[in-house]
FIPA-519373 format. One line per field, with one value per residue: residue number from 0; x, y, z of N, C-alpha, C, CB in turn. Coordinates in Angstrom, 3 decimals. Glycine has a CB too. Layout:
# residues N
pos	(NUM|...)
nc1	(X|...)
nc2	(Y|...)
nc3	(Z|...)
cac1	(X|...)
cac2	(Y|...)
cac3	(Z|...)
cc1	(X|...)
cc2	(Y|...)
cc3	(Z|...)
cbc1	(X|...)
cbc2	(Y|...)
cbc3	(Z|...)
***
This chain:
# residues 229
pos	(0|1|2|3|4|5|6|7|8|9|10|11|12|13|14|15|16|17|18|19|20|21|22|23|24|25|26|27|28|29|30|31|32|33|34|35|36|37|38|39|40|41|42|43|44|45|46|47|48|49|50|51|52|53|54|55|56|57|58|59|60|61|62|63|64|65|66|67|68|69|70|71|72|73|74|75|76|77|78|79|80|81|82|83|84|85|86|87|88|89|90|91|92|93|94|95|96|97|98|99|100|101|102|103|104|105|106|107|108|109|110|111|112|113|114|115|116|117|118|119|120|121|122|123|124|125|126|127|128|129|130|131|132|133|134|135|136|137|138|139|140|141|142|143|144|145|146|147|148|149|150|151|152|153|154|155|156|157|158|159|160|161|162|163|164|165|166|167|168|169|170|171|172|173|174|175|176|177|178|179|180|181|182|183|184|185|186|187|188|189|190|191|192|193|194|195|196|197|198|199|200|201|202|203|204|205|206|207|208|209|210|211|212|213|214|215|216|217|218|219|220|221|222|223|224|225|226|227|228)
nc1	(6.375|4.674|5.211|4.180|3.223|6.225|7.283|9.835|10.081|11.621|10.122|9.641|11.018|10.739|9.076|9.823|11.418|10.742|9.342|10.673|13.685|12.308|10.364|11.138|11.067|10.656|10.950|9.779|10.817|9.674|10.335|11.680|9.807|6.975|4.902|1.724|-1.231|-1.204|1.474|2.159|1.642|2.359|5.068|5.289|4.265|6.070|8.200|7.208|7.990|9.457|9.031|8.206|5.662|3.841|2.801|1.164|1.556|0.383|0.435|-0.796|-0.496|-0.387|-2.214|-4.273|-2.536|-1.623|-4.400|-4.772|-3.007|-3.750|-6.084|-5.763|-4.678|-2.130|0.136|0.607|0.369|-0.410|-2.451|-3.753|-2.605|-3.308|-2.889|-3.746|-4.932|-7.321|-9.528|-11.024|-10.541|-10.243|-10.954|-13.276|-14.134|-11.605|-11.208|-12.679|-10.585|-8.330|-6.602|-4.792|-3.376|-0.718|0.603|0.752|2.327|5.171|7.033|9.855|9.369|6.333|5.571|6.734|5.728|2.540|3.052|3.337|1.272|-0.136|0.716|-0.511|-1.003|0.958|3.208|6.618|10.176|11.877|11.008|9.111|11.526|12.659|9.929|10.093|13.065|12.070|10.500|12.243|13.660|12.039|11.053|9.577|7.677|6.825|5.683|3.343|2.134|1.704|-0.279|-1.994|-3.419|-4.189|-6.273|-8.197|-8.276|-9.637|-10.561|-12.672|-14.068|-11.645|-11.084|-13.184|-12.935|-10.912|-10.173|-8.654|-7.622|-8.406|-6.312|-6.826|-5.861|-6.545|-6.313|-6.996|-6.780|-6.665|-6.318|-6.052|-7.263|-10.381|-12.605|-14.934|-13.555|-12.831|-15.228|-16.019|-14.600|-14.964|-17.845|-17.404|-15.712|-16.543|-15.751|-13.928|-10.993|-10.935|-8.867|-8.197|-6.167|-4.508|-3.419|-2.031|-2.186|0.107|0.808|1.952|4.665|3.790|2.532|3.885|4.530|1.937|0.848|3.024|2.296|-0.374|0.034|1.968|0.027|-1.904|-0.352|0.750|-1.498|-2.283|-0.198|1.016|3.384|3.769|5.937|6.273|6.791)
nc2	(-4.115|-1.496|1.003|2.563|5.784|6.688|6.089|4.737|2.272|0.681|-0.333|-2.872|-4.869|-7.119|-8.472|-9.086|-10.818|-12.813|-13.836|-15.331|-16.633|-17.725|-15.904|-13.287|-10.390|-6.812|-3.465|-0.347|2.718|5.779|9.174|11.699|14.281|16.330|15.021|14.609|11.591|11.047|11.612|9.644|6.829|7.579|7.022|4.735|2.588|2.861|1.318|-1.402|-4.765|-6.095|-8.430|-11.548|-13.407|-11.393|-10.099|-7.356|-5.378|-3.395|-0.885|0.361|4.467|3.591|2.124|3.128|3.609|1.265|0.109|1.790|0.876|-1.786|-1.828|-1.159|-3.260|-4.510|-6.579|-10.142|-9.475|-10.578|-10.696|-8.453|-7.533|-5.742|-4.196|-2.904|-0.560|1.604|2.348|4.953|8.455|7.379|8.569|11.055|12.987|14.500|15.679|18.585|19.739|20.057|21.674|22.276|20.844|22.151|23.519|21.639|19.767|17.454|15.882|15.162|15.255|15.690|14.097|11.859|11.200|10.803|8.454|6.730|6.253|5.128|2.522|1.509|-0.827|-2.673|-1.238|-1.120|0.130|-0.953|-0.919|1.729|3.420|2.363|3.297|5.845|6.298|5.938|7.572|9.670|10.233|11.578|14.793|17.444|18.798|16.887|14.606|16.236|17.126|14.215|13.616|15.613|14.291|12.167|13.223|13.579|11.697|9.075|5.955|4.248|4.209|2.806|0.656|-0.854|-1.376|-3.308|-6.723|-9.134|-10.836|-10.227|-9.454|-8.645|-7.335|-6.587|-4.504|-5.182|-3.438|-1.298|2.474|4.138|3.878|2.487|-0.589|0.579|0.896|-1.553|-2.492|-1.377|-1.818|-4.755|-4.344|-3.341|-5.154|-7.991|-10.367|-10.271|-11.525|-11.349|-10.669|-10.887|-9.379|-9.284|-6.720|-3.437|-0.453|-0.585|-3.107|-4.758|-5.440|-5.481|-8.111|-10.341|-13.155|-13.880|-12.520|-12.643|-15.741|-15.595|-14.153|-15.798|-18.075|-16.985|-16.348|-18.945|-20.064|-19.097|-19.012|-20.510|-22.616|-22.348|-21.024|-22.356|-25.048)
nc3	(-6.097|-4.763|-2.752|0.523|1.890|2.685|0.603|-0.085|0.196|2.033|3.876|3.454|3.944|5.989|5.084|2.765|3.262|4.662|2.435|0.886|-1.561|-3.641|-5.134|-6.851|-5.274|-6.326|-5.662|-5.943|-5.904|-4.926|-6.047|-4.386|-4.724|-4.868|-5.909|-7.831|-7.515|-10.519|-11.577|-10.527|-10.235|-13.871|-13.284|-11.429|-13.534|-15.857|-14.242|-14.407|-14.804|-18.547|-18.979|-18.451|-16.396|-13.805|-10.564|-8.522|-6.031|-3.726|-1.165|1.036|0.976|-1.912|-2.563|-5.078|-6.995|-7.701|-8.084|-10.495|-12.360|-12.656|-13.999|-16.136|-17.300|-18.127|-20.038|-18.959|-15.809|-13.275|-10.921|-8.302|-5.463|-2.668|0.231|3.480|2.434|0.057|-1.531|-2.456|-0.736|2.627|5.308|4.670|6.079|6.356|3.989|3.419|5.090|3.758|3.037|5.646|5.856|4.883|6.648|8.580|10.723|9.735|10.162|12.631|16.282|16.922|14.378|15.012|17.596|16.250|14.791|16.866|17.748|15.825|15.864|17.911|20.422|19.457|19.647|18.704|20.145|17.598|15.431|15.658|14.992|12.646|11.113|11.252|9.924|7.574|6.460|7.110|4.860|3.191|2.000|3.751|2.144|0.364|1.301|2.326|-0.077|-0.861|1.094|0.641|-1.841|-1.024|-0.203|-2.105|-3.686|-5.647|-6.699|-7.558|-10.027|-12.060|-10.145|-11.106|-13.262|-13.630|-14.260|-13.105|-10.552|-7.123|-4.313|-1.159|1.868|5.056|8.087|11.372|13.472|11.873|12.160|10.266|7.801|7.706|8.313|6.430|4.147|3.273|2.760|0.617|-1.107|-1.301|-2.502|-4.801|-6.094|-5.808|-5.848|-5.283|-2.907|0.384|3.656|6.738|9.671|12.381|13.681|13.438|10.660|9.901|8.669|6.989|8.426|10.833|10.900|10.087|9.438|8.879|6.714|4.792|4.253|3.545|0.746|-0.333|-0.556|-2.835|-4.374|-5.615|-6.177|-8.774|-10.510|-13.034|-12.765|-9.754|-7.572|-4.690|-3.269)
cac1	(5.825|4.661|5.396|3.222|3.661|7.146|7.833|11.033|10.190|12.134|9.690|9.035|12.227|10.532|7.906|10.463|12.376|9.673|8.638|11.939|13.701|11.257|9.449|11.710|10.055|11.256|10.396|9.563|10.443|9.298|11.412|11.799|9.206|5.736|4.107|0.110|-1.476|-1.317|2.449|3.218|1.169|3.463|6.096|5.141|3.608|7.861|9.045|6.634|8.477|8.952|9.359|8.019|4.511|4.234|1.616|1.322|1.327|-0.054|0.670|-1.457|-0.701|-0.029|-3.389|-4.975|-1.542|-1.645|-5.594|-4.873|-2.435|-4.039|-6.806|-4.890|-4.507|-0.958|0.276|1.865|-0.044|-1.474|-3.027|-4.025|-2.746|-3.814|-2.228|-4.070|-5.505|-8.560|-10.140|-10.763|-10.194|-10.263|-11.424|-13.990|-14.220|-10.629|-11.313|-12.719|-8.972|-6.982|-5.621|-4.324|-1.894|0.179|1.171|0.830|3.988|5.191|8.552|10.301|8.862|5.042|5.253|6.854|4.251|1.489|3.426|3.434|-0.562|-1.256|0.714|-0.867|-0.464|1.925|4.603|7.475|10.801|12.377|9.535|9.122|12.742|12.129|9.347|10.903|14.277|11.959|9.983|13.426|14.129|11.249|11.154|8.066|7.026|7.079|4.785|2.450|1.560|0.762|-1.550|-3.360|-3.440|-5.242|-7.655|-9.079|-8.575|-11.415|-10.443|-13.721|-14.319|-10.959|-11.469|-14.550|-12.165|-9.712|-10.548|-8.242|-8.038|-7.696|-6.434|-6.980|-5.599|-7.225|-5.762|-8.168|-6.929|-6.289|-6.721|-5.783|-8.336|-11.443|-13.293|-15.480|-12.812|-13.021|-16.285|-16.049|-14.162|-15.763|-18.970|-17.592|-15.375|-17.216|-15.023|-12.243|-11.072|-10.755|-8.218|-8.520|-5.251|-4.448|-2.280|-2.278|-2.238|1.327|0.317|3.007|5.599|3.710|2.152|4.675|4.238|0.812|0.921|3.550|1.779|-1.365|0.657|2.557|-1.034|-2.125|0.635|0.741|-2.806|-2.659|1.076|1.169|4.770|4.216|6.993|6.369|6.893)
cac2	(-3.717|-0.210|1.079|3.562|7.044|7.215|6.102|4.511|0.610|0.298|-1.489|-3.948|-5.406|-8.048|-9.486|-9.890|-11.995|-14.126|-14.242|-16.162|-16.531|-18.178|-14.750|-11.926|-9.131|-5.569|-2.301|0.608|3.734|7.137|10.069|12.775|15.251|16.994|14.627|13.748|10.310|10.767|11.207|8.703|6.483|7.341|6.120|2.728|2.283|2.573|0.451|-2.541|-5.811|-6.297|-9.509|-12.391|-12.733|-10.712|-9.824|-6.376|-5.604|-1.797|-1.071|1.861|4.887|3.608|0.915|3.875|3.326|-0.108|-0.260|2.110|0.412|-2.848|-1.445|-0.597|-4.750|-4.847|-8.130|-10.596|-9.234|-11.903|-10.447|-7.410|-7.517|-4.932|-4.246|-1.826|0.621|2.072|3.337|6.843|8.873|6.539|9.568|11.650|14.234|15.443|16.406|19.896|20.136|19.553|22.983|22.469|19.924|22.815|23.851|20.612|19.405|16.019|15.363|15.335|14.652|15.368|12.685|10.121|10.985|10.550|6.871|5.480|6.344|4.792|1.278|1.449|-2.216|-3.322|-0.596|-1.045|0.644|-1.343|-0.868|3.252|3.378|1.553|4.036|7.381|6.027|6.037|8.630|10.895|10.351|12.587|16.175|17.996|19.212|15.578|14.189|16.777|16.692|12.671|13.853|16.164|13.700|11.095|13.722|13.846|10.947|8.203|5.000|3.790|3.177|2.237|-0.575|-1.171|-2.301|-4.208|-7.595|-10.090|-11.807|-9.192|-10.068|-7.937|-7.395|-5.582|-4.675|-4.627|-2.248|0.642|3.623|5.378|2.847|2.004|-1.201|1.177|1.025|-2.670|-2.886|-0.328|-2.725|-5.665|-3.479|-2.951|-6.122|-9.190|-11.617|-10.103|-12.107|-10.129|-11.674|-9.809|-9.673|-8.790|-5.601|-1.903|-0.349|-1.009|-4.953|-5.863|-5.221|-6.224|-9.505|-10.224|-14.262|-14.243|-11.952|-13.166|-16.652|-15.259|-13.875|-17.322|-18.534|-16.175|-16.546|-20.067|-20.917|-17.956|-19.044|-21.491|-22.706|-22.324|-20.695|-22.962|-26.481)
cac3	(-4.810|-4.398|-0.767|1.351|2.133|2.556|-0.805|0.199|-0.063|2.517|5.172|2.599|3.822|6.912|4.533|1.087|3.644|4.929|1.218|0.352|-2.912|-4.663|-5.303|-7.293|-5.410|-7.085|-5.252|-6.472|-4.803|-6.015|-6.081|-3.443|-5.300|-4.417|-6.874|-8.017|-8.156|-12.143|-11.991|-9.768|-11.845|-14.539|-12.414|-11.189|-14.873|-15.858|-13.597|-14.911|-15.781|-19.628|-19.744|-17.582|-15.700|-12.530|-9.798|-8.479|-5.053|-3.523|0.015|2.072|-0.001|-3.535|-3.193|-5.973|-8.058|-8.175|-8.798|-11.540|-13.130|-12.747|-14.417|-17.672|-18.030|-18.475|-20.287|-17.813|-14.519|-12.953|-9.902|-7.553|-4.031|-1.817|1.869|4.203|1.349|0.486|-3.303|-1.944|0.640|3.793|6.096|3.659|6.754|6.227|2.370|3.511|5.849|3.453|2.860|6.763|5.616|4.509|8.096|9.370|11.205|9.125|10.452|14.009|17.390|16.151|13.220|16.021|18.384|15.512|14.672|17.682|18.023|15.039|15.928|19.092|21.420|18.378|19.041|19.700|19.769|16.304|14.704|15.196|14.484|11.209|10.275|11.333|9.188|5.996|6.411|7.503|3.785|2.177|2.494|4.283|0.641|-0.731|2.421|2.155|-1.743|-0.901|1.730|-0.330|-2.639|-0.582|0.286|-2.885|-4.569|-5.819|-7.851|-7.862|-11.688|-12.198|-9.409|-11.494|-14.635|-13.150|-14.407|-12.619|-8.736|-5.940|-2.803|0.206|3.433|6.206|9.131|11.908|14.158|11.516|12.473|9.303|7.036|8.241|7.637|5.163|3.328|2.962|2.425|-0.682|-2.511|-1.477|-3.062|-6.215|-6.727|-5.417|-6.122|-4.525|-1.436|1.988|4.563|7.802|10.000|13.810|13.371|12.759|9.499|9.176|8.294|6.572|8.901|12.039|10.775|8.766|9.235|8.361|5.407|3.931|3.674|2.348|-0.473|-1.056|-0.857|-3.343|-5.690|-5.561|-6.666|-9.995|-11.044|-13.700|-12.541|-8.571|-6.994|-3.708|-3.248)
cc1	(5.846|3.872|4.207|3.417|5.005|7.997|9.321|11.214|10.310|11.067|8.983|10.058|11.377|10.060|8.624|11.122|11.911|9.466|9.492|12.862|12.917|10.372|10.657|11.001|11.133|10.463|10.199|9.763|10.571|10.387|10.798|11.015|7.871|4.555|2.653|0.063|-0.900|0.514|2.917|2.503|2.318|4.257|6.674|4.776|5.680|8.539|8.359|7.535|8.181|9.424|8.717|6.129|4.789|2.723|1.981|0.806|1.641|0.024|-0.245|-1.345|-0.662|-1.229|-3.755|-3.804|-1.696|-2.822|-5.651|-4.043|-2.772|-5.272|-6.573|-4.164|-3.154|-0.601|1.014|1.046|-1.060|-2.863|-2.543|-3.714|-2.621|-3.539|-2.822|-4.270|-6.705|-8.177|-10.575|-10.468|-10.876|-11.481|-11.810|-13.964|-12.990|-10.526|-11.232|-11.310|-7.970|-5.709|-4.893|-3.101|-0.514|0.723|0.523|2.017|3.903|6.645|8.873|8.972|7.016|4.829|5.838|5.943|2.816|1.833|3.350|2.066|-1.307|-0.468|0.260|-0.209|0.797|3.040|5.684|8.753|11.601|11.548|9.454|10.647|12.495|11.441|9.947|12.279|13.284|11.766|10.978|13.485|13.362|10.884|9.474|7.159|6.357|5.649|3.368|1.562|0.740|-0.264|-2.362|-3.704|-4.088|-6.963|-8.548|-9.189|-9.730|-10.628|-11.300|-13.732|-13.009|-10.530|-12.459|-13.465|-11.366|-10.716|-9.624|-7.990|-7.403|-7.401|-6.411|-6.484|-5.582|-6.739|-7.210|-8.205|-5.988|-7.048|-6.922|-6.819|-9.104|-11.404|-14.305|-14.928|-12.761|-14.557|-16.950|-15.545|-14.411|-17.164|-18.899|-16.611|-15.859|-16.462|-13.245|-12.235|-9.934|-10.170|-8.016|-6.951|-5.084|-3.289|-2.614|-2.035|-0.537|1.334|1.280|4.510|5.224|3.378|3.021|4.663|2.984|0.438|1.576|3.145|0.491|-0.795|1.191|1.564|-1.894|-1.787|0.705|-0.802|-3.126|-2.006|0.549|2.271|4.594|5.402|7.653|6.405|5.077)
cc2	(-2.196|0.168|1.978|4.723|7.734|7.396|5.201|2.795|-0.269|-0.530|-2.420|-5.492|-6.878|-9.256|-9.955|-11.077|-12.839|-15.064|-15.142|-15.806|-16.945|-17.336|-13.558|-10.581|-7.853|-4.396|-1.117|1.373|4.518|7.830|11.077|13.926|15.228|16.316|13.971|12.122|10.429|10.676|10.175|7.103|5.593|6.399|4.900|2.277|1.833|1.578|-0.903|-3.571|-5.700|-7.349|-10.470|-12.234|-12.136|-10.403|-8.478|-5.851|-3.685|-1.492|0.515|3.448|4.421|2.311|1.954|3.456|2.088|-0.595|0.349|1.640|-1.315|-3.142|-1.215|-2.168|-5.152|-6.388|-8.825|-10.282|-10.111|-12.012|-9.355|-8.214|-6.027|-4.796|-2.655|-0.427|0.766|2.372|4.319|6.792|8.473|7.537|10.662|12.703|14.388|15.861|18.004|20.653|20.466|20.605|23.104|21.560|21.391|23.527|22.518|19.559|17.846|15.431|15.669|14.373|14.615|14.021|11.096|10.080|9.842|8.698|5.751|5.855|5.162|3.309|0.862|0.397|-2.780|-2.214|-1.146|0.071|0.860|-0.842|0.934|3.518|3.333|2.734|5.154|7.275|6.408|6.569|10.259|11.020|11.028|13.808|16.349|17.793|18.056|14.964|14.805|16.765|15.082|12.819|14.505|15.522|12.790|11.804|14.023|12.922|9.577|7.316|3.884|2.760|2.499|0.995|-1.393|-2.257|-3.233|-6.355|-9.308|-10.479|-10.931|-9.970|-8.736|-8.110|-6.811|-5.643|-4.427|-3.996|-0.970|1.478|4.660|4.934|1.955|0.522|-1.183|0.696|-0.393|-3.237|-2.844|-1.317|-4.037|-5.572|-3.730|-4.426|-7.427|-10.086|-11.493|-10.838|-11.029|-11.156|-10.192|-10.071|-8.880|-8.126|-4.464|-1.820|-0.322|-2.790|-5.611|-6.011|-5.776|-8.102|-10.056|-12.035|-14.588|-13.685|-12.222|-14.910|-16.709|-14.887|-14.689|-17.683|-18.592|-16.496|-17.997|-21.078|-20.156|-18.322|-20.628|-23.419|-22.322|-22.103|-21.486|-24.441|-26.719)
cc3	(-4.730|-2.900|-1.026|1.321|2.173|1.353|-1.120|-0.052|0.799|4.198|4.643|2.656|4.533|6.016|3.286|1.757|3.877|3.518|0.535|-0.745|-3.926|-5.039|-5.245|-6.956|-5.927|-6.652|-6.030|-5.717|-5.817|-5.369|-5.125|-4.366|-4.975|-5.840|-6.682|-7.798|-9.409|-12.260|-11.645|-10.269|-12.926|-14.400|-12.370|-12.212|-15.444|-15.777|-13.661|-15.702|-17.297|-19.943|-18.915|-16.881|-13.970|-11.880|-9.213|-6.620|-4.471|-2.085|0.839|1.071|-1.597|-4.115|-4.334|-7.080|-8.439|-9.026|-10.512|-12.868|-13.640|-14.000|-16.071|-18.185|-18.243|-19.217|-19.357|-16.439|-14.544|-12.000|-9.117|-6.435|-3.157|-0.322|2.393|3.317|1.505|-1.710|-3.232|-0.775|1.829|4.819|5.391|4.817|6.777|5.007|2.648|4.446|4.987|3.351|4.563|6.817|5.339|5.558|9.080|9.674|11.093|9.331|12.233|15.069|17.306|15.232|14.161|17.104|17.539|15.158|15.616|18.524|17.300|15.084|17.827|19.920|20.501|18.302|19.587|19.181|17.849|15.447|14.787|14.976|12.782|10.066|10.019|10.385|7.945|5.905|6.045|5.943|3.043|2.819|2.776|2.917|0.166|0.351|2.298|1.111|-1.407|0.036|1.457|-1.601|-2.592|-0.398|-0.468|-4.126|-4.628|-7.267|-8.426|-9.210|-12.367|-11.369|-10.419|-12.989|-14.485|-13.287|-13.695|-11.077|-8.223|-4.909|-2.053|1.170|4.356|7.287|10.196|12.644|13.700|12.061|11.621|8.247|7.537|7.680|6.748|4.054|2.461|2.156|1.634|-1.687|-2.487|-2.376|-4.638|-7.087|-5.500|-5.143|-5.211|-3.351|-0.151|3.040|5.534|8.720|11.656|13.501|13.289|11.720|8.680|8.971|8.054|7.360|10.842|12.341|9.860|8.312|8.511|6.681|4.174|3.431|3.119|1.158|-1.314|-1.570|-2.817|-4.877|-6.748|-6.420|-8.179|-10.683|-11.819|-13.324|-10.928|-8.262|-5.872|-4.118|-2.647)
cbc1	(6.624|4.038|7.196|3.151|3.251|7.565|8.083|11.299|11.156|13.145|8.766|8.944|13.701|9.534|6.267|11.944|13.144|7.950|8.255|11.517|14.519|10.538|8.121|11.804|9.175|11.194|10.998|8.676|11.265|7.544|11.837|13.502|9.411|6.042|4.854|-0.497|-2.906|-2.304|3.080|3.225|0.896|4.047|5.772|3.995|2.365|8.527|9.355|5.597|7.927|9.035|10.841|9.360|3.270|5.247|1.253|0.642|2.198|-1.648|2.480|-0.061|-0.183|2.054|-5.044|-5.306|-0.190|-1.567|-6.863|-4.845|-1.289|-4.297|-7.030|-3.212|-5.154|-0.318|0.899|3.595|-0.385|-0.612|-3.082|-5.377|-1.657|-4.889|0.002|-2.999|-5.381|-8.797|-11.308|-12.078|-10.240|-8.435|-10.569|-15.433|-14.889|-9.491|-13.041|-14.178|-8.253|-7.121|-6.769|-5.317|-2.151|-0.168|0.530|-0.071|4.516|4.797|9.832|10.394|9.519|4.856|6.605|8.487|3.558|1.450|4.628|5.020|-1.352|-1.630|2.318|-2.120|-1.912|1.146|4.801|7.942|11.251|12.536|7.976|8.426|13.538|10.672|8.257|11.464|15.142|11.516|9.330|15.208|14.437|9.898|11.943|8.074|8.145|9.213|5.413|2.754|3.325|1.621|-1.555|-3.179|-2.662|-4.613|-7.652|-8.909|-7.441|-13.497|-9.484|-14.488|-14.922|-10.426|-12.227|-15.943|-11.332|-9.158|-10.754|-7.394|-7.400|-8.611|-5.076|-7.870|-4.895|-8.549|-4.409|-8.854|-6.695|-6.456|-6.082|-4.057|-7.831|-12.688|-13.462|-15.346|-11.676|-12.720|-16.716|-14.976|-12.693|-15.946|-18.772|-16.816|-13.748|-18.018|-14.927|-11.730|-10.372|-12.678|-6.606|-10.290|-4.386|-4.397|-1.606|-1.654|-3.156|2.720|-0.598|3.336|5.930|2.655|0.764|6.555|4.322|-0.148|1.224|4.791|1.905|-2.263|1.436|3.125|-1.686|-1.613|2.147|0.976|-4.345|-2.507|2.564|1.624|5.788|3.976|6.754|5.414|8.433)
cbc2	(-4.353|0.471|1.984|3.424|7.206|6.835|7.716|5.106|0.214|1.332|-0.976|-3.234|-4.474|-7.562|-8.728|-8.811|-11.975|-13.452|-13.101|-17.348|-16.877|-19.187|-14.652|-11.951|-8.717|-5.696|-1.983|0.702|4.027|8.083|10.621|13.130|15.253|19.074|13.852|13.928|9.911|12.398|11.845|9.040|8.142|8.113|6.001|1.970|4.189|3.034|0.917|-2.101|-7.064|-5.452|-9.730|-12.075|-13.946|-9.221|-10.963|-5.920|-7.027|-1.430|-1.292|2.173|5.591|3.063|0.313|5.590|3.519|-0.939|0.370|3.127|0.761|-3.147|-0.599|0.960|-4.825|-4.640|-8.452|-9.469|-7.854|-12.927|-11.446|-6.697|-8.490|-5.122|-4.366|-1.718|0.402|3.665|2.893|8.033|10.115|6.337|9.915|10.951|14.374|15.066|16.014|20.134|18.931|18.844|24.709|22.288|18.562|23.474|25.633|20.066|19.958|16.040|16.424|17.296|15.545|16.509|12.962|9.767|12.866|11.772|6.778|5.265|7.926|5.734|0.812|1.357|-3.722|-3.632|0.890|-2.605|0.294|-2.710|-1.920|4.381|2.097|0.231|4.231|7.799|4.362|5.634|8.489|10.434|9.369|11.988|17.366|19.904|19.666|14.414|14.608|17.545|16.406|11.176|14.137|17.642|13.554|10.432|14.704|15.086|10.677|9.766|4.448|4.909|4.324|2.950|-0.180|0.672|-1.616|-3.375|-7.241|-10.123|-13.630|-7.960|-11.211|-7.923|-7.620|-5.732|-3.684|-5.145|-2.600|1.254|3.952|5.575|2.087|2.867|-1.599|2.537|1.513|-3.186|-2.775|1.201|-2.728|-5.957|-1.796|-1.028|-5.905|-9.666|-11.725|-8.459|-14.056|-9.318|-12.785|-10.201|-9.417|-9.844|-5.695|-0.830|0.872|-0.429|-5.366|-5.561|-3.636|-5.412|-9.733|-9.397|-14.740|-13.762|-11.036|-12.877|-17.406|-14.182|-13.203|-18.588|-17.704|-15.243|-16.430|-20.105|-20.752|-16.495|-18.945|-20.546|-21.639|-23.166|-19.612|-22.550|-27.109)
cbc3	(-3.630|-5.589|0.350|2.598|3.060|3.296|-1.135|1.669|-0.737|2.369|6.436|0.895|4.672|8.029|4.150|-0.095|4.526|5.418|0.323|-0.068|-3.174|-4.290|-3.982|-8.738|-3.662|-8.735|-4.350|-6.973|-3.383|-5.969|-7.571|-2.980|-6.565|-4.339|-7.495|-9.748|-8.257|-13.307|-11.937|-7.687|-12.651|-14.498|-11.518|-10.112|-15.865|-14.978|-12.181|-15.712|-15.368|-20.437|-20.039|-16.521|-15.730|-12.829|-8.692|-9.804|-4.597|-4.036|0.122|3.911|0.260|-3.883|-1.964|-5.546|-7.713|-7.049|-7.840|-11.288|-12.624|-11.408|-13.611|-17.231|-19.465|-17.289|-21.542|-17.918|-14.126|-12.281|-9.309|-7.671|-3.566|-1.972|1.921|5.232|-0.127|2.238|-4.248|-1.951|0.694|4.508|7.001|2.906|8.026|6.632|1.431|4.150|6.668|2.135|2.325|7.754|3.622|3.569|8.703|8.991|13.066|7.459|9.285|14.334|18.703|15.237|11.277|16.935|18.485|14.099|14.410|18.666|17.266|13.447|15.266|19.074|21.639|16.758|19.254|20.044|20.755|16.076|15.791|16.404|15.154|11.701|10.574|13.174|9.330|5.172|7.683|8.525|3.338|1.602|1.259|4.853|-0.557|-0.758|3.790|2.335|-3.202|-0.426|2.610|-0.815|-2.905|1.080|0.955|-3.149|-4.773|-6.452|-7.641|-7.934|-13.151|-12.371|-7.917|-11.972|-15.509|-10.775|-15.721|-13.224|-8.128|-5.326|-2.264|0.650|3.734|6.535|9.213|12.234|15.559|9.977|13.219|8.649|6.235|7.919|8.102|5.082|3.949|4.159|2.841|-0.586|-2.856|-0.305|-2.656|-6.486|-7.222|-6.222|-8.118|-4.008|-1.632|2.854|3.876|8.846|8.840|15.100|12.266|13.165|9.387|10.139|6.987|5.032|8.376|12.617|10.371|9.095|10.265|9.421|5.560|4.371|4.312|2.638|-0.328|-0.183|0.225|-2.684|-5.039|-4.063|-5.388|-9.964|-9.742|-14.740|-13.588|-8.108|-6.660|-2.859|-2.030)
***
């Protein structure tokens, strides 16, 4: 499971629990550093099971990591899942900004303002708690790099290679990822299936019932050996 923006994993907690034991999920968190897509990449490339089959699961920032690594065929990966991402930059009119990220205030009472915008009717207290805890854990520097990082990235043709079953899951009242965004990789992978969900673009943490049984779903119909009864 590779988290979102904060890098931390840690709001991956609601949905591993829903998800049971019958599903070894294994997080990935990146390291406190001002790092590219390409390193981070690296990274999650690393931390790839070597032994067993596995499915690969990309969460809001790290959908480009996942596609790219999915893309590179691994042995054992069974399937693309996709949570509130995008294959480029979501919002193509903040590309020419981006140099404003670098005095753009990413921590404190600004970044909990900006959080509890973007879970609009779905906030609540636990819940911006939750985020502001993960977030607290990466320095300005580290935040910033992943936002100039969205603003110019494009995984297009590496979407284009990815030869095995995507799943999707769209939130429908993001704010931060359009339904463009959906519609881009419906475009370029056909076959992929698109499950739409009542939530903000934190999905997996607000829907956490529903998501986590598309994923059983998911798992369940790819796996040789079903995990579920």
């Amino acid at each position: 499971m590779l988290p979102g923006m904060d890098g931390t994993g840690d709001l991956f907690a609601p949905v591993i629990a829903r998800l049971g034991e019958a599903v070894n999920c294994v997080v990935v968190r990146y390291p406190d550093k001002p790092l590219d897509y390409e390193a981070l990449i690296a990274h999650a490339r690393s931390a790839l099971p070597a032994s067993g089959d596995f499915f690969l699961l990309g969460e809001s920032f790290s959908g480009p990591i996942a596609i790219a690594l999915a893309a590179e065929a691994p042995a054992r990966m069974q399937g693309l899942i996709l949570s509130a991402t995008f294959v480029r930059n979501p919002l193509p009119w903040t590309g020419p900004l981006a140099r404003l990220v670098e005095v753009l205030p990413v921590s404190g009472a600004p970044a909990a303002l900006m959080t509890s915008l973007i879970l609009g009717k779905f906030s609540t207290g636990q819940l911006r708690a939750q985020i502001a805890a993960s977030l607290a854990q990466m320095s300005p520097s580290t935040i910033r790099s992943r936002l100039r990082a969205i603003a110019s990235v494009d995984a297009s043709d590496k979407l284009a290679a990815v030869g095995m079953p995507i799943l999707y899951l769209r939130a429908e009242h993001d704010l931060l990822v359009p339904p463009s965004a959906g519609r881009l990789l419906k475009r370029l992978k056909p076959a992929a299936q698109v499950l739409s969900f009542e939530a903000p673009h934190f999905l997996l943490q607000v829907a956490v019932d529903d998501a986590a049984s598309a994923i059983r779903d998911f798992l369940t119909k790819l796996t040789a050996s079903p995990p579920f009864p």
